[in-house]
C-alpha angles and dihedrals in degrees: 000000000000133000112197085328104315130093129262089243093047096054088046096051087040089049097050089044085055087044090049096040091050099047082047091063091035082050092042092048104038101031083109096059088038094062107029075060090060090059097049104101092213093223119112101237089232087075109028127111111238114219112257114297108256113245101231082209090067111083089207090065085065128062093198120030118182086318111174129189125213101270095034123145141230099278134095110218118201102207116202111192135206143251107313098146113089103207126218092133106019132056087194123038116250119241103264096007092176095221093051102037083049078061109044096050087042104043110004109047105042085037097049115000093056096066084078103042096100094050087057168287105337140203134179119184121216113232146172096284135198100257122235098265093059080063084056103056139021107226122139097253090057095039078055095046088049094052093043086065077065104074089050096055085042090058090040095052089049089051094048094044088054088057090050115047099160144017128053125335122195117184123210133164121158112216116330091014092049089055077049099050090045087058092055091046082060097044112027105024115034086051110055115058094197085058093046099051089056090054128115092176151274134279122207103181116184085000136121109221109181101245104243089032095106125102129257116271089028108082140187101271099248099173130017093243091065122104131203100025136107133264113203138172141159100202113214118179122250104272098010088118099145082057090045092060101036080049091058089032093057105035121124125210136193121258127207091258096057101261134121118244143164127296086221115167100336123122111249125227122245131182119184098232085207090067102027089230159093101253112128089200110119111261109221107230090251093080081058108124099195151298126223144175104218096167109140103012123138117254113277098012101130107228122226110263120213112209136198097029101110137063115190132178119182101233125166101003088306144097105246112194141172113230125234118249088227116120087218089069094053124119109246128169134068131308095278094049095060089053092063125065109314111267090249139030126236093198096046092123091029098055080033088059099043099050085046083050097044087040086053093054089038094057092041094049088056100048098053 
């Protein structure tokens, strides 16, 4: 049989080729908005059931618990991380969930937390954490999921300061730890002299923090001999405008009454992690202090650092920086794995040498 002078069979074959063709582009176009779908879990969080609270007494509810290298400092370094739980069923991450705590050892903590292995003993509590889809939308029930991570790492930071009364404290967290990280800052730092007075200084690493949102008595770090004081940056790459400004568009920022909010209009805060300041003038890639991809590397092995490969300048409330041609420093993983904290760190030697330098004032100011 013909049909308009092709065959049945023809027009079939030609038709399902058509059908095919077009679901490959929806898929292709859409693939973004298909799988960031398949992590919504389709619950309002009014009404949704968190995992069991961890016990902070517990050494299983921390994946680092006072750890120490061989050439560590005095300090004791309390370390927030960021988003390693996918979603799909869960708002908020269960405690040992095995596929992102398989994340967090392998890519996270040699990639974020080690910059801070020589200052001290670390320890970085798991906790139930906001899952990957409330960092892909914006919606209310996210923004709460988000805030509810908050009363985990609160119970954790009041565990790990008991344990540690006196000496010097520093405070880290990268993306959603780092949020986390600003809102103790507000509500168990600025507050508290004695507290105050033990602090080297804060590390917000991936996050937007309002520039004058931060608390009396912990200030913005100008200078790297300043102590007490935050670094904070949100890296966007060198001609990456259009992410610059939905980086900026989307932010959330804490309130004071403990809810995230826009960014709106605000200016955002950026400190260049290579010079430990303030200053907006562009930095030439030989102040770099090294890269590294650290992802998979066993606790307290030191990576290789690669230097001078980098020039940054903070410009418009972000951290604007040229990447390095090496393969090492290329994003890999599924789609959800390119969504979470980047698999290497291209600030590992410089954020090394600027809590060595901060320990270094803090020590000699309490010994005069």
């Amino acid at each position: 049989m013909k049909a308009g002078g092709m065959t049945l069979r023809q027009w079939v074959g030609w038709t399902g080729l058509a059908v095919v063709l077009v679901l490959a582009t929806a898929v292709a176009v859409w693939r973004g908005d298909i799988l960031r779908a398949g992590l919504d879990p389709q619950v309002p969080f009014q009404t949704y059931q968190p995992p069991p609270a961890p016990d902070y007494g517990d050494p299983a509810a921390w994946a680092l618990r006072d750890v120490r290298t061989a050439d560590s400092g005095p300090a004791a370094v309390f370390f927030v991380h960021s988003t390693t739980y996918n979603g799909g069923r869960e708002w908020n991450g269960p405690i040992g969930d095995a596929e992102a705590d398989a994340w967090l050892k392998r890519v996270v903590l040699p990639n974020y937390a080690g910059p801070f292995a020589r200052a001290g003993a670390i320890s970085a509590p798991r906790y139930r954490q906001g899952s990957l889809y409330t960092r892909l939308t914006l919606r209310e029930d996210a923004r709460e999921a988000r805030a509810f991570a908050w009363r985990d790492v609160a119970a954790a930071f009041d565990a790990w300061i008991a344990r540690h009364p006196a000496g010097p404290i520093v405070l880290a967290g990268v993306e959603q730890g780092g949020e986390l990280t600003g809102r103790l800052v507000r509500e168990r730092i600025a507050g508290d002299e004695a507290l105050r007075r033990r602090l080297v200084a804060v590390y917000l690493a991936d996050v937007v923090v309002p520039a004058n949102g931060l608390p009396a008595g912990v200030p913005p770090c100008a200078r790297r001999d300043q102590v007490g004081c935050v670094v904070a940056w949100s890296p966007v790459s060198e001609g990456n405008d259009g992410a610059g400004r939905r980086r900026l568009r989307r932010a959330l920022v804490w309130d004071d009454r403990g809810r995230l909010v826009d960014l709106g209009d605000r200016a955002a805060l950026c400190v260049n992690p290579v010079t430990g300041s303030t200053d907006t003038a562009p930095v030439e890639a030989r102040l770099h202090q090294g890269a590294t991809n650290a992802t998979g590397l066993e606790w307290g092995a030191r990576p290789a650092l690669m230097a001078r490969e980098i020039a940054t300048q903070c410009r418009g409330g972000l951290l604007r920086h040229t990447e390095p041609k090496t393969e090492s420093f290329r994003e890999t993983g599924s789609w959800a794995d390119r969504r979470k904290s980047r698999p290497y760190n291209l600030f590992y030697g410089d954020i090394e040498a600027d809590v060595q330098a901060r320990l270094a004032v803090w020590a000699a100011r309490r010994s005069t």
